[in-house]
N, C-alpha and C positions, 0 to 999 in steps of 0.2 A: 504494500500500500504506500511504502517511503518513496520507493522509485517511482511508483505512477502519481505520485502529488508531486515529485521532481521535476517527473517528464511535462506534465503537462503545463506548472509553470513555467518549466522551460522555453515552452510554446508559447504560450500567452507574451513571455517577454518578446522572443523573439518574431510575431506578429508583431507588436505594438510599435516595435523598433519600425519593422518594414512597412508599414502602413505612413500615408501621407501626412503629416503635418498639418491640422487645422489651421486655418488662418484664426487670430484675435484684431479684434478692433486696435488700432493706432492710434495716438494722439498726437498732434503736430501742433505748435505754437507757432502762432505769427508771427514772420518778421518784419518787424515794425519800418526798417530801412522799404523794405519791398509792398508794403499794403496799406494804399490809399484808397477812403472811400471819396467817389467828385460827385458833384449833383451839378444839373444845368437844367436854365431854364428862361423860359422867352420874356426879354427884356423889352416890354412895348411894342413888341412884335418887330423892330427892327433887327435886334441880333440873339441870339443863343448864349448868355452867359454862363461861363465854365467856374465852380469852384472843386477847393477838395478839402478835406479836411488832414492834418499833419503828424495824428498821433491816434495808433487804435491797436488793442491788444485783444487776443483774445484766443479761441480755441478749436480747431476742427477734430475730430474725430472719424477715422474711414476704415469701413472693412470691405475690403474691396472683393472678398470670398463673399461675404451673405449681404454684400449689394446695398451696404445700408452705413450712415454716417449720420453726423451733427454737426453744426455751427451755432458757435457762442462770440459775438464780439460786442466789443465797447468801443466806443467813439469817444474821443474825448471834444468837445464841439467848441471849448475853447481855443480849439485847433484851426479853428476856419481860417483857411488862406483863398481870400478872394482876388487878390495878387494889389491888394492896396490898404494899408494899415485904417484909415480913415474908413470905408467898406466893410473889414473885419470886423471893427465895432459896431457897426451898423445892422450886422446880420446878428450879433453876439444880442444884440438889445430885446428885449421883452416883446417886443412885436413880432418878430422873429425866431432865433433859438433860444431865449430868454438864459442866457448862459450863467449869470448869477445865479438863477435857481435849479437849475437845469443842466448842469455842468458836463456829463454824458448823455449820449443813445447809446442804445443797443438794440442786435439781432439775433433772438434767439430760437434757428430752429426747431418746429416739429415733424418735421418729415425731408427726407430727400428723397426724389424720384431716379431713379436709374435708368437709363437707355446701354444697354450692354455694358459696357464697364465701368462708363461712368458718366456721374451726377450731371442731370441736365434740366432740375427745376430741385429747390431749395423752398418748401414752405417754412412760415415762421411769424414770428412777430416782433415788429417794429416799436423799440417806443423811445418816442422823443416827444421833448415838453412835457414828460408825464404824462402822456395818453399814448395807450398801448391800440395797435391794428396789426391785424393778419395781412401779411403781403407776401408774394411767390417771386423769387428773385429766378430769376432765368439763365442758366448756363450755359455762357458761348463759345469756351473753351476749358480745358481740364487737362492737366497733367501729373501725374505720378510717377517719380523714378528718380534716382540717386542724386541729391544734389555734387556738381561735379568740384568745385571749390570746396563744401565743408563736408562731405566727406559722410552724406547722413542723408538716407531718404526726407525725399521731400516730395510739396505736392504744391500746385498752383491752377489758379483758376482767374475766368472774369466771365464777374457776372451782372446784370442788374434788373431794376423792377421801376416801376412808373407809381409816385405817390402823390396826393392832392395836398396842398400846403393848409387848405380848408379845415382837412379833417385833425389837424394837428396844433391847431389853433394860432396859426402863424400866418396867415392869409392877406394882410395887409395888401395895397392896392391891388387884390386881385378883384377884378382879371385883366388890367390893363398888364401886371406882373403878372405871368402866368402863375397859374394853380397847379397845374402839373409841373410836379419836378420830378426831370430822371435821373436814379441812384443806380452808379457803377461804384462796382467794388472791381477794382485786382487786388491778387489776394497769394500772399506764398508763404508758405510755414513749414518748420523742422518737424522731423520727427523728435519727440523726448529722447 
């Protein structure tokens, strides 16, 4: 009975050895150097103004076996670089990101959708000014594979979603300022 409880863990190990390695979910932190979120939007209907904001941290998580992740990030909106010091404040002011009280946004995934290997709609919820909306940010690129400088899987994307400044309580001369603003994120983080 010693031998055959021997042999048969012997097997079991050596199955467990030869069988495939499940993938686990990854965590990758952003680099802050490499991921800006910009919003634009139509300036009296003459031009398309471009901003971005300068400082955003935060977390993806990917398991690229069971097709499924998370995004976590924070915006820090005292970051607005509207590319004019004067402007910056203007956007930072109460009528707008109200950055005094309101000092971050965030987006906090509840779903990614998958088209083959990778993520190409991000559900989730936005909230800035302390008011939270559900918004689907849309994947227009996606990469996964070794960053070749540091030497550590990495992953990068861009992506973005279309929000009304209305519903956020920021809406001032709209609509001669439009109300639609589009959010682009590029986005690239380490693996831990």
């Amino acid at each position: 009975m010693n031998k055959l409880s021997q042999l048969a863990a012997a097997l079991l190990l050596t199955a467990a050895a030869a069988a495939p390695a499940l993938a686990a979910p990854e965590t990758y932190v952003l680099d802050g150097f490499h991921t800006f979120p910009r919003f634009s939007y139509s300036h009296l209907g003459y031009s398309t103004q471009l901003s971005r904001f300068n400082k955003t941290t935060g977390k993806v998580i990917f398991d690229k076996e069971a097709k499924t992740g998370s995004v976590d990030i924070e915006i820090d909106t005292k970051s607005v670089d509207t590319g004019a010091a004067l402007f910056n404040e203007h956007i930072q002011g109460e009528d707008f990101l109200d950055t005094a009280k309101f000092p971050t946004a965030t987006f906090k995934s509840t779903k990614v959708i998958f088209k083959g290997d990778k993520p190409v709609k991000i559900l989730g919820n936005l909230t800035l000014k302390g008011m939270t909306k559900a918004v689907t940010l849309t994947v227009t690129s996606f990469q996964a594979m070794p960053h070749p400088m540091q030497k550590k899987d990495a992953i990068g994307a861009n992506a973005f979603t279309i929000v009304k400044r209305t519903d956020f309580n920021a809406g001032k001369y709209a609509p001669h300022v439009g109300d639609e603003v589009r959010i682009d994120i590029a986005i690239e983080a380490i693996k831990e």
